[in-house]
N, CA, C and O atoms as a Tinker XYZ file with bonds, in Angstrom:
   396  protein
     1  N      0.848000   -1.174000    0.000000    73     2
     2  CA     0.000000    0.000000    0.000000    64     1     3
     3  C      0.891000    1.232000    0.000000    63     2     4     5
     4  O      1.761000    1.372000    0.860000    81     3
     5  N      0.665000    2.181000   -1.019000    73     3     6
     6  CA     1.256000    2.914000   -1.227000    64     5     7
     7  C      0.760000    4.480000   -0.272000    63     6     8     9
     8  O     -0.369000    4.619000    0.199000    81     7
     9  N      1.684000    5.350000   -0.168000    73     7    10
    10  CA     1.201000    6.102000    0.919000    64     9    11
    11  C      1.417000    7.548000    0.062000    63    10    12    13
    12  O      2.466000    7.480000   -0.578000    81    11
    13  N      0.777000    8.722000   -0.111000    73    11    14
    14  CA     1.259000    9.588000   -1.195000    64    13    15
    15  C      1.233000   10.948000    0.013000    63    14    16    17
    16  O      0.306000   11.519000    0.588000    81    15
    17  N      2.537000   11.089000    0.043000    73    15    18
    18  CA     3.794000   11.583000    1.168000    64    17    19
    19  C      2.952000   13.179000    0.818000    63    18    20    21
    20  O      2.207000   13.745000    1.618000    81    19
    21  N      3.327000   13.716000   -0.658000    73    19    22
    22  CA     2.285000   14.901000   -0.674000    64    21    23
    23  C      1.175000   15.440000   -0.617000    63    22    24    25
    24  O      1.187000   16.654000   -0.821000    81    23
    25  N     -0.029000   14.857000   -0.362000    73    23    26
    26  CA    -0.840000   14.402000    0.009000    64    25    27
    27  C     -1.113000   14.842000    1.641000    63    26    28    29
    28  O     -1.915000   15.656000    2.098000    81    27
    29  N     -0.467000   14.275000    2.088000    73    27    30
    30  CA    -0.123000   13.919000    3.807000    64    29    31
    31  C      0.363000   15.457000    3.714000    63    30    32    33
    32  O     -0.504000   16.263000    4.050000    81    31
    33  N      1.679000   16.033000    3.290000    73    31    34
    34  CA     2.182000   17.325000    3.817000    64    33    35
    35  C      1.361000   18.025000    3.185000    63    34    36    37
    36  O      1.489000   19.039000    3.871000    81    35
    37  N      0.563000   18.323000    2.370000    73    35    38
    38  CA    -0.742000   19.217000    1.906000    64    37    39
    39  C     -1.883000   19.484000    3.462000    63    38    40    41
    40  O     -2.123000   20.503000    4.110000    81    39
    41  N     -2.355000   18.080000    3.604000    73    39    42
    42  CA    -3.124000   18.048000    4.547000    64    41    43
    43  C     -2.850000   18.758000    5.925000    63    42    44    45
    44  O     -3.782000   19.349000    6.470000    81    43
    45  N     -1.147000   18.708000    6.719000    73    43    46
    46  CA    -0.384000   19.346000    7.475000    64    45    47
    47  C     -0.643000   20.309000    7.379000    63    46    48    49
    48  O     -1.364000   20.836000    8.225000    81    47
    49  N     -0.090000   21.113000    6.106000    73    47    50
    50  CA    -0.210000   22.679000    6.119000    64    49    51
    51  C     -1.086000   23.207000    6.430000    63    50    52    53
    52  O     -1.088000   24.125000    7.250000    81    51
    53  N     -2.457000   22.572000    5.608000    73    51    54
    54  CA    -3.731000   22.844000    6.022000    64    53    55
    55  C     -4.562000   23.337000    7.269000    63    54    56    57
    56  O     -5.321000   24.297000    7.409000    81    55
    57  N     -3.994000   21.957000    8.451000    73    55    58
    58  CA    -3.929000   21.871000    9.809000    64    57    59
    59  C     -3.324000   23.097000   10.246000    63    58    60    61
    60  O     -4.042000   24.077000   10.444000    81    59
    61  N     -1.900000   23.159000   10.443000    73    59    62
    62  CA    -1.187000   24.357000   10.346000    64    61    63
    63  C     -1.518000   25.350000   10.403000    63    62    64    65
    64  O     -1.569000   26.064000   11.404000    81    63
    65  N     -1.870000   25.643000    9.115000    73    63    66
    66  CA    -2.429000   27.167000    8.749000    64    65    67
    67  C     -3.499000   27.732000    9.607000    63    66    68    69
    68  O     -3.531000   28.880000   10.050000    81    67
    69  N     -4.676000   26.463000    9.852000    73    67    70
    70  CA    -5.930000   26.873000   10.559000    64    69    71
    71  C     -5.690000   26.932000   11.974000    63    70    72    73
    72  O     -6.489000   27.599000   12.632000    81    71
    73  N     -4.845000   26.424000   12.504000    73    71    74
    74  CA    -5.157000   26.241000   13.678000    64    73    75
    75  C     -3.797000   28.179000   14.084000    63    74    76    77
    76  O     -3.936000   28.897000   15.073000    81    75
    77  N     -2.994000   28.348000   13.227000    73    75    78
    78  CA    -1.946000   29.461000   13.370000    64    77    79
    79  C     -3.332000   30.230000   13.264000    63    78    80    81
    80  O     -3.510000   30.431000   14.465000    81    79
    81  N     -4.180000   30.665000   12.779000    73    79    82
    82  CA    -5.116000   31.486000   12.611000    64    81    83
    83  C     -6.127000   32.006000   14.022000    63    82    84    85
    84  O     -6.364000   33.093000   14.549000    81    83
    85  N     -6.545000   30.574000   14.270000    73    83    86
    86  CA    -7.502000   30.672000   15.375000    64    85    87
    87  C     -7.077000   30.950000   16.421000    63    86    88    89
    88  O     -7.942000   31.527000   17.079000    81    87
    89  N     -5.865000   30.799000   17.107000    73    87    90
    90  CA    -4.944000   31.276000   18.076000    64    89    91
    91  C     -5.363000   30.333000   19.289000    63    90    92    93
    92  O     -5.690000   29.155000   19.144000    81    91
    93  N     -5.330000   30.741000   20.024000    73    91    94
    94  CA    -5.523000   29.514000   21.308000    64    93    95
    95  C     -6.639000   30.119000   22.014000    63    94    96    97
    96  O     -6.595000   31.347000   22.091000    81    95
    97  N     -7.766000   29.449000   22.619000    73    95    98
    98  CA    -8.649000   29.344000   22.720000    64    97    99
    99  C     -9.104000   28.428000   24.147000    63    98   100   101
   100  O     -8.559000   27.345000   24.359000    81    99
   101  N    -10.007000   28.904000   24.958000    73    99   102
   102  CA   -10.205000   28.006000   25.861000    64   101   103
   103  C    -10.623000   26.562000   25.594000    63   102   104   105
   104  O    -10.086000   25.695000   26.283000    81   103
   105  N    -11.481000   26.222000   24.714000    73   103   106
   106  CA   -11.776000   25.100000   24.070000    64   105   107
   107  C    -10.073000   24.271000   23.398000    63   106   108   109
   108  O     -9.608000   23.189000   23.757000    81   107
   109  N     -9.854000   24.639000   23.012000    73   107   110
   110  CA    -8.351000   24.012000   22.313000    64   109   111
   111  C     -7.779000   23.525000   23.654000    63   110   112   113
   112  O     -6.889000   22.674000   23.684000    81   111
   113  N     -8.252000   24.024000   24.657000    73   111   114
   114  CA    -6.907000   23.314000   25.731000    64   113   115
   115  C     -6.966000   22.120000   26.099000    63   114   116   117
   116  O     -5.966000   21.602000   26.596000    81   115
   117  N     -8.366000   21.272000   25.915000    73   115   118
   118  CA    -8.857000   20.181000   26.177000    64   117   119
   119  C     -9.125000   19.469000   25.440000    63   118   120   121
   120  O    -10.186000   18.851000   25.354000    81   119
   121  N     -7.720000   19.392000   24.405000    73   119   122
   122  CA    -7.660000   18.612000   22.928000    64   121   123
   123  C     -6.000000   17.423000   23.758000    63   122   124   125
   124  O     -4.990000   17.672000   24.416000    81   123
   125  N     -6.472000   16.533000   23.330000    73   123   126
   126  CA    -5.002000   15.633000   23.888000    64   125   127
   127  C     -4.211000   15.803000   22.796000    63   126   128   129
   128  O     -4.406000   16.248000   21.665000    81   127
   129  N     -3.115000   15.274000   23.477000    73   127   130
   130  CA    -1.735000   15.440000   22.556000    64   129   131
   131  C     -2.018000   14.397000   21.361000    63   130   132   133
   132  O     -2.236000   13.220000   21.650000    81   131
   133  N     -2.016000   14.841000   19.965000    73   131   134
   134  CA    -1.828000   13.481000   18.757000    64   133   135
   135  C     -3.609000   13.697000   18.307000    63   134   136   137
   136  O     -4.151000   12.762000   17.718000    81   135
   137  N     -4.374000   14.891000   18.611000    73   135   138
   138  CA    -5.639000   14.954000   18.273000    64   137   139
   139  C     -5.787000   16.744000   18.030000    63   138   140   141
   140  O     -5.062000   17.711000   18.264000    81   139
   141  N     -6.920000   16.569000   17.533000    73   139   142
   142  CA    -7.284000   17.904000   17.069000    64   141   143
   143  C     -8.634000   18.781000   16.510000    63   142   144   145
   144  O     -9.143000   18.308000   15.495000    81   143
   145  N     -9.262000   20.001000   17.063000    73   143   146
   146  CA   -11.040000   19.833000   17.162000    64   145   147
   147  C    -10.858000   20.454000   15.430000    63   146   148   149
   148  O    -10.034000   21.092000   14.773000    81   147
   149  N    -12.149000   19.821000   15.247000    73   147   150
   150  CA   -12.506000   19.985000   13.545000    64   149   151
   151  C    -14.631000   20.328000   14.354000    63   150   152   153
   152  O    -15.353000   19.910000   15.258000    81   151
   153  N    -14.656000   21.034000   13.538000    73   151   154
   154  CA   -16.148000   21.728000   13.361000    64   153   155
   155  C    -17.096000   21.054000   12.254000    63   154   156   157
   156  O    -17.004000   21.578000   11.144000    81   155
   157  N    -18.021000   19.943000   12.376000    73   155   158
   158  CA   -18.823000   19.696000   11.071000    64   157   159
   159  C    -20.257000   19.665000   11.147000    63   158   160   161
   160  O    -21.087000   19.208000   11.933000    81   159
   161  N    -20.272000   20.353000    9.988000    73   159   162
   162  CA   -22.187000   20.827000   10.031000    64   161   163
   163  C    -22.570000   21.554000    8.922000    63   162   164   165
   164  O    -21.809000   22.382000    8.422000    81   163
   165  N    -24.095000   21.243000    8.322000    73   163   166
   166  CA   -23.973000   22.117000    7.114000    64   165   167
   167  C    -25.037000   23.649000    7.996000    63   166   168   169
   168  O    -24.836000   24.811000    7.642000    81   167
   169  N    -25.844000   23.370000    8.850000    73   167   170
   170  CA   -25.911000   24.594000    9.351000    64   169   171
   171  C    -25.741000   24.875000   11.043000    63   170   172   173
   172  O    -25.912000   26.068000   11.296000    81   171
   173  N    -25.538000   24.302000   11.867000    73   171   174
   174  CA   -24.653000   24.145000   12.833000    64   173   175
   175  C    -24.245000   23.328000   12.841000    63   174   176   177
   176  O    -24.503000   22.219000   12.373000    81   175
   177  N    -23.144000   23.939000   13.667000    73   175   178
   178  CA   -21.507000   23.098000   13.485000    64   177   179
   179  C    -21.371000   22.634000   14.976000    63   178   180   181
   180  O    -21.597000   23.301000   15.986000    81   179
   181  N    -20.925000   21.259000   14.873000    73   179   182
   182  CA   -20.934000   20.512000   15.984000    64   181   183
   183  C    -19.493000   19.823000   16.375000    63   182   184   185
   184  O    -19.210000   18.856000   15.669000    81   183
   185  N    -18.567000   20.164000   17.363000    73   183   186
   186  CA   -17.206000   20.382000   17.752000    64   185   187
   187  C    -16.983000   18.838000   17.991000    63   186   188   189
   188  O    -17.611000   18.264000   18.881000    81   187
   189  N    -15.739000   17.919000   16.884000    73   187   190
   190  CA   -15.483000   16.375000   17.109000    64   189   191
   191  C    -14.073000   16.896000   17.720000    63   190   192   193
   192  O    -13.852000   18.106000   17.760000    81   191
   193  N    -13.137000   15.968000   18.187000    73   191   194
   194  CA   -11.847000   16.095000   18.407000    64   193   195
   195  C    -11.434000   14.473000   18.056000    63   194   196   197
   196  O    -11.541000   13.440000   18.717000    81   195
   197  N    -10.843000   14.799000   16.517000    73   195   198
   198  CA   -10.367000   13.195000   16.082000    64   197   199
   199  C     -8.522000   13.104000   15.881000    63   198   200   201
   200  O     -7.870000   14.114000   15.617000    81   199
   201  N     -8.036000   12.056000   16.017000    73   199   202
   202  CA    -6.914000   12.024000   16.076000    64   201   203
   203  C     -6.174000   12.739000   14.574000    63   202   204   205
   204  O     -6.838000   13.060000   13.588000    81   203
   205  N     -4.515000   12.898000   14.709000    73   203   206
   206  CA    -3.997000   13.154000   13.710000    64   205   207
   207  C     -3.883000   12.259000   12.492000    63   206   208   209
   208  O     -3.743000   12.482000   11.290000    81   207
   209  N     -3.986000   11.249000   13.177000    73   207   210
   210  CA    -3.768000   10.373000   11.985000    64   209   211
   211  C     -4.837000   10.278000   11.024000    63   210   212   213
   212  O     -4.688000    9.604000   10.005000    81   211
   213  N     -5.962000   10.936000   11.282000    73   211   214
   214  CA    -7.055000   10.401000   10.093000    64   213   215
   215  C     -7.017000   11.588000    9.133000    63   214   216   217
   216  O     -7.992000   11.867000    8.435000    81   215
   217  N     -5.372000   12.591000    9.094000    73   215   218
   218  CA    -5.241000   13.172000    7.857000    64   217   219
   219  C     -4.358000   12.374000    6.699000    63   218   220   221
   220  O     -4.086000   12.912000    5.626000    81   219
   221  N     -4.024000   11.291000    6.976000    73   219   222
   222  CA    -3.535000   10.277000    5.665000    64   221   223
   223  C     -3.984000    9.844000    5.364000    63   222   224   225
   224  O     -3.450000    8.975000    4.675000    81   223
   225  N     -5.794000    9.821000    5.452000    73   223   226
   226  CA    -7.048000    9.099000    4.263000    64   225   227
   227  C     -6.831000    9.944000    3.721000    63   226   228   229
   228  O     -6.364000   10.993000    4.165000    81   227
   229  N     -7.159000    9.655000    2.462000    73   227   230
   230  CA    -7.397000   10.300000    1.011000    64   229   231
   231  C     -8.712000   10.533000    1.377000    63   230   232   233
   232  O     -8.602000   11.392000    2.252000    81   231
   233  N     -9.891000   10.290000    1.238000    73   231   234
   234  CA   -11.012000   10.756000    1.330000    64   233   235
   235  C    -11.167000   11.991000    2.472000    63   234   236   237
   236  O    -12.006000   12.879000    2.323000    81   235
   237  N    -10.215000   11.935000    3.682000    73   235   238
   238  CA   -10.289000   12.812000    4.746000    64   237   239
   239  C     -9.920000   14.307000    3.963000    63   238   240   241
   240  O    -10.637000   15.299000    3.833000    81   239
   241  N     -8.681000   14.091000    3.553000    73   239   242
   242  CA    -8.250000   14.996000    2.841000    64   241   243
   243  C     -9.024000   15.744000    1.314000    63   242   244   245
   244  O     -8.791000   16.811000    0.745000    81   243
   245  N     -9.650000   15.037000    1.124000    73   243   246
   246  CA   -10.586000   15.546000    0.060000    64   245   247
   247  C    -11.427000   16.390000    0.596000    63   246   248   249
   248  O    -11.504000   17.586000    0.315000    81   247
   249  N    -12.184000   15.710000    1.502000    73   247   250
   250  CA   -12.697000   17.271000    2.804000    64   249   251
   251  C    -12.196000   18.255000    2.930000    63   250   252   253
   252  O    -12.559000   19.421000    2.776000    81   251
   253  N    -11.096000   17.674000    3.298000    73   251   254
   254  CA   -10.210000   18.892000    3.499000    64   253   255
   255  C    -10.090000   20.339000    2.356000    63   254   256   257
   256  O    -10.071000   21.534000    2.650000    81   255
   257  N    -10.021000   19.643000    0.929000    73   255   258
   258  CA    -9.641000   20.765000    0.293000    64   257   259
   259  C    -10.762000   21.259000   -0.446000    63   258   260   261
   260  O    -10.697000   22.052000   -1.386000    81   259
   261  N    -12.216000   20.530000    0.231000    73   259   262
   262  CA   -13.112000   21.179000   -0.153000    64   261   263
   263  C    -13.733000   22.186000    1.262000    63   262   264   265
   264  O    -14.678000   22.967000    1.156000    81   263
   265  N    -12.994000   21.950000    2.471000    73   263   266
   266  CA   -13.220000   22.870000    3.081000    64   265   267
   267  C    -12.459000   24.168000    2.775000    63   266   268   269
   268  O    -13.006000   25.269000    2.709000    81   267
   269  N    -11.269000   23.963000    2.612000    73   267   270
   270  CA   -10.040000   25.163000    1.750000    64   269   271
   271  C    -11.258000   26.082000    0.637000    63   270   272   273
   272  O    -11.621000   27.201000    0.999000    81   271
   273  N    -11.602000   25.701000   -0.204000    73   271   274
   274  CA   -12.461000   26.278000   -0.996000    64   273   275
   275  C    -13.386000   27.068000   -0.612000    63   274   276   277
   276  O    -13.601000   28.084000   -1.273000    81   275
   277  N    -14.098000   26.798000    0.478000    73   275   278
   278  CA   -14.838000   27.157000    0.939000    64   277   279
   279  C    -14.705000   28.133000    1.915000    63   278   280   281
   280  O    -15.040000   29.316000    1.869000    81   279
   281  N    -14.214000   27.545000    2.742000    73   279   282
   282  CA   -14.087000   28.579000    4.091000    64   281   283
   283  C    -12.701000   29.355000    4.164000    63   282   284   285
   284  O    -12.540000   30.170000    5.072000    81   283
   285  N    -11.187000   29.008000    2.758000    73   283   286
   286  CA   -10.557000   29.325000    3.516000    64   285   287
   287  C     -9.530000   29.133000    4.553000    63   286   288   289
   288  O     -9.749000   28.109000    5.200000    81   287
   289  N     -8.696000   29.645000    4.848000    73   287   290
   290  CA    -7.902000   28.799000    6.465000    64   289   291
   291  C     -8.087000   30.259000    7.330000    63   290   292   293
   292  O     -7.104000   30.428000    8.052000    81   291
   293  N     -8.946000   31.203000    7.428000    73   291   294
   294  CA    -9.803000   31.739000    8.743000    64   293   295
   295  C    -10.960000   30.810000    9.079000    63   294   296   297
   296  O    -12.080000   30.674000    8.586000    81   295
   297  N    -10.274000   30.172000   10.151000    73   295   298
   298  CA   -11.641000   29.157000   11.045000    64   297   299
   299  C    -11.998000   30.107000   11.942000    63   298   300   301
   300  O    -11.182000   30.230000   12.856000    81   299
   301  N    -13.033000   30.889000   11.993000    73   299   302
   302  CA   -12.984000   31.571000   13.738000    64   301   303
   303  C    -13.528000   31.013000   14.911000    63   302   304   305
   304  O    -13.510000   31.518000   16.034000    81   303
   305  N    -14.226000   29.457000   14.419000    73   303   306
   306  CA   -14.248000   28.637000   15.728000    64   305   307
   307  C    -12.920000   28.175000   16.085000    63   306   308   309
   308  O    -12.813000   27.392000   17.029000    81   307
   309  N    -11.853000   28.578000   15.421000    73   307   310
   310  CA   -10.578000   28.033000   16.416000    64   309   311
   311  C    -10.362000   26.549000   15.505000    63   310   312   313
   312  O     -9.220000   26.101000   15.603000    81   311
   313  N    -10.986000   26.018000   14.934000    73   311   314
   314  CA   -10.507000   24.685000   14.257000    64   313   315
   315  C    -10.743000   24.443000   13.016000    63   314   316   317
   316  O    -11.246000   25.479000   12.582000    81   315
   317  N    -10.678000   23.712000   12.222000    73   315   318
   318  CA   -11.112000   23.186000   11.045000    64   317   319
   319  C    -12.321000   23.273000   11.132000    63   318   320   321
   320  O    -12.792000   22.919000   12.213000    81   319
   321  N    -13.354000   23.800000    9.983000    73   319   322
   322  CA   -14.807000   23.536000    9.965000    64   321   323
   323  C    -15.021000   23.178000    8.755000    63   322   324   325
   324  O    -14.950000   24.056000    7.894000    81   323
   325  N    -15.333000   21.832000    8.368000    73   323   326
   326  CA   -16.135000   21.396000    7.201000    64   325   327
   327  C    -17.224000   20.974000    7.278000    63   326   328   329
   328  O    -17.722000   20.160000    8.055000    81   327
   329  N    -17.939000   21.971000    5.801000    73   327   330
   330  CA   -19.251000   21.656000    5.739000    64   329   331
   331  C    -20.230000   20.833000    5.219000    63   330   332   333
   332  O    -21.158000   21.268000    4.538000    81   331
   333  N    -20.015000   19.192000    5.616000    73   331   334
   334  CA   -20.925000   17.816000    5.594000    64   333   335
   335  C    -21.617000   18.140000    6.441000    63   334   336   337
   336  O    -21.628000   19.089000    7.225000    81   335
   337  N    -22.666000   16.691000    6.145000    73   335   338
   338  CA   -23.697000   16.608000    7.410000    64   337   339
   339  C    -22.830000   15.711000    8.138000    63   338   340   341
   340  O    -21.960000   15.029000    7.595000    81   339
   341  N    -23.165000   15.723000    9.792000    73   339   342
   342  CA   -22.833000   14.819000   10.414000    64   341   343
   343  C    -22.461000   13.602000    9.707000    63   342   344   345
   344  O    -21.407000   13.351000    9.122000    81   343
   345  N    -23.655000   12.785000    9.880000    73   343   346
   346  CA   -24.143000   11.667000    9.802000    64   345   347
   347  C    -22.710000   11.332000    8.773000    63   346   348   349
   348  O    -22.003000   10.378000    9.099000    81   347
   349  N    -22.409000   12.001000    7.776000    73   347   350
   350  CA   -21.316000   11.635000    6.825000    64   349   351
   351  C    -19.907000   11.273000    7.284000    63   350   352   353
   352  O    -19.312000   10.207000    7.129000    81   351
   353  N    -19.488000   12.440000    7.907000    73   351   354
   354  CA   -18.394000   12.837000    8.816000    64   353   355
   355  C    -18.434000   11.493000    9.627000    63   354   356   357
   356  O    -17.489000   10.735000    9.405000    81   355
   357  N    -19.212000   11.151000   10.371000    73   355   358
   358  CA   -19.144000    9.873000   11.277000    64   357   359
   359  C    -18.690000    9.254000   10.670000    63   358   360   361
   360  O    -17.498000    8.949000   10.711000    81   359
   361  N    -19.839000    8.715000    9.601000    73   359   362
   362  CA   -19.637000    7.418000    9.086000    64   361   363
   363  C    -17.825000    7.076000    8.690000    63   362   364   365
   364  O    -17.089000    6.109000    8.888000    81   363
   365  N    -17.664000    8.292000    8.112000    73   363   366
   366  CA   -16.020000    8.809000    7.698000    64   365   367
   367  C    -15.210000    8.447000    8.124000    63   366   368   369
   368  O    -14.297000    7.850000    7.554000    81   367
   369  N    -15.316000    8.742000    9.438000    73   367   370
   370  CA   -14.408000    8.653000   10.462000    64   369   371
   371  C    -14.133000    7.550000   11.091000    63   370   372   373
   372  O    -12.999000    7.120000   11.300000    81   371
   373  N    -15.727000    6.771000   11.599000    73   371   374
   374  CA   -15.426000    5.876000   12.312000    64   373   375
   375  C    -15.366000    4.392000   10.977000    63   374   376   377
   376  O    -15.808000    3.315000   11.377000    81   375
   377  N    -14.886000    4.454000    9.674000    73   375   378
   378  CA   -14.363000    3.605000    8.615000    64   377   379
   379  C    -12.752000    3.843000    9.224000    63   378   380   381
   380  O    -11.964000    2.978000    8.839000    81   379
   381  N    -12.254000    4.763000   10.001000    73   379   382
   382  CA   -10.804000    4.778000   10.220000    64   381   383
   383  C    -10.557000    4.457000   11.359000    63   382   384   385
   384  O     -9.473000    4.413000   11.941000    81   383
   385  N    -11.565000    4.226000   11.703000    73   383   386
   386  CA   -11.224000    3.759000   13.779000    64   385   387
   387  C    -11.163000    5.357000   14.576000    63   386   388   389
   388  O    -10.466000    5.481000   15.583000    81   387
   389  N    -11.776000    6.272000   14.147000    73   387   390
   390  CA   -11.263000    7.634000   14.705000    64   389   391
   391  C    -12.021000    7.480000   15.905000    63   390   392   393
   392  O    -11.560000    8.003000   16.919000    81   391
   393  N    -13.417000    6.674000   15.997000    73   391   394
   394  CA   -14.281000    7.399000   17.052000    64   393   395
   395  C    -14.484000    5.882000   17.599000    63   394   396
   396  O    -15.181000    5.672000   18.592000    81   395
């Protein structure tokens, strides 16, 4: 299984960028080490905290750069916010063991 390295450091920056934006936050402090809060909702947004590792799915990352499109890397909830429904995002996630 092949692993596509740029891909992965795309997704980083991403992380990166949003979270350099939102600045630190009382909510952020009660994120564990190796995890990180992401915002998903198409009209409220409902606060997950999933590990780092579920930015080396390809499908995660496709989120990802359709949240880029969209919103940007100003999160002003302080995290990543992409806009799926729940129900999607779960399902998403917990296909990676996140939840």
């Amino acid at each position: 299984m092949a692993i596509r390295m740029p891909s992965i450091i795309q997704a980083r920056q991403i992380l990166k960028r949003s979270l350099s934006n939102g600045g630190s936050t009382p909510a952020s402090m009660d994120i564990p080490k190796g995890y990180f809060a992401i915002y998903v909702g198409e009209q409220e947004k409902k606060r997950f905290v999933v590990p780092v590792s579920i930015l080396s799915e390809p499908s995660f990352q496709q989120l990802l750069h359709q949240s880029e499109q969209e919103f940007g890397y100003n999160h002003p909830m302080g995290g990543i916010t992409i806009s799926c429904s729940e129900d999607v995002f779960t399902d998403l996630a917990s296909r990676f063991g996140s939840f």
